[in-house]
C-alpha positions in Angstrom: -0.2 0.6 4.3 0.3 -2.8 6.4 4.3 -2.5 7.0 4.7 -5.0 9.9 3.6 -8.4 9.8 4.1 -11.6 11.8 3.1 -15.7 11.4 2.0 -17.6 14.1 2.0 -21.7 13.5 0.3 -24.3 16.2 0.7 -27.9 15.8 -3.0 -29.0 16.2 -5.2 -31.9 17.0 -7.8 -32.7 13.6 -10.7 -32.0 15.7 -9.7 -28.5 16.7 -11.5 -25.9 14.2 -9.4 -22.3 14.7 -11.1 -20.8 11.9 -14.9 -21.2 14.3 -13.1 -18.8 16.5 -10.8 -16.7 14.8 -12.6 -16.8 11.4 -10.6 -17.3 7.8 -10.3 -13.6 7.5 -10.4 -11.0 10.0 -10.0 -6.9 8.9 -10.1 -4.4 11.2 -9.4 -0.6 11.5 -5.0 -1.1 11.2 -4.4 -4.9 10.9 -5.8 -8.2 9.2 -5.7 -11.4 10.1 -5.3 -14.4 7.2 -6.0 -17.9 9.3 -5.0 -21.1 6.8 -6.1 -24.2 8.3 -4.6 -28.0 7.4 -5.1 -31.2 9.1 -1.7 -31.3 11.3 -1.4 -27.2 11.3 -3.2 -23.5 11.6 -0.9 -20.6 10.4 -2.1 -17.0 10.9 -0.7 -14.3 9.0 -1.0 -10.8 10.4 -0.3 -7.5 8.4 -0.6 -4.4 10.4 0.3 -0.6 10.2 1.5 -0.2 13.2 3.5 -2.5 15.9 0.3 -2.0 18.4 -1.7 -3.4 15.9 0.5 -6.2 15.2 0.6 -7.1 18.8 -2.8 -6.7 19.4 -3.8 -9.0 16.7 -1.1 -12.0 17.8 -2.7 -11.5 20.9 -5.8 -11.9 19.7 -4.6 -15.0 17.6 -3.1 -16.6 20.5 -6.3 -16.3 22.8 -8.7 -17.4 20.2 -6.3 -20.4 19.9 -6.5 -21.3 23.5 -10.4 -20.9 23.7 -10.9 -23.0 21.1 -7.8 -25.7 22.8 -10.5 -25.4 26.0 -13.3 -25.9 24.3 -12.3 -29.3 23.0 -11.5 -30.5 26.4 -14.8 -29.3 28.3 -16.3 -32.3 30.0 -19.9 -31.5 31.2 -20.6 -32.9 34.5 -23.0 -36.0 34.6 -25.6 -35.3 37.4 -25.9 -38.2 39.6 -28.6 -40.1 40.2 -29.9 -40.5 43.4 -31.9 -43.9 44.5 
């Protein structure tokens, strides 16, 4: 039975896509993660059984969510060209 639970909101940029790296649904052994994605916004709602869980789950949330913050701003180096 999933008694705690917890929403986490980020403002986002529209080319950002939480959902590649956290996934629309996530179930696990004593929690579940619910991602809902909009243009502006990603909420995640997290159910859990225990507060452990629940923690463990909004920090998985949050690290997923600044993994996929990186990824938009990798640059890959341009090898230079020498004459």
């Amino acid at each position: 039975m999933k008694i705690y639970s917890a929403t986490i909101r980020i403002s986002k940029a529209a080319a950002i896509k939480y959902t590649d790296a956290i996934g629309p649904i996530s179930s696990y052994k004593r929690s579940e993660i619910k991602v809902v994605e909009t243009k502006n916004e990603m909420t995640a709602h997290i159910k859990a059984d225990d507060i452990t869980a629940l923690m463990a789950s909004s920090n998985y949330v949050m690290k997923a969510a600044k993994v996929a913050e990186a990824a938009l701003r990798v640059r890959i180096p341009q090898k230079k060209r020498s004459a």
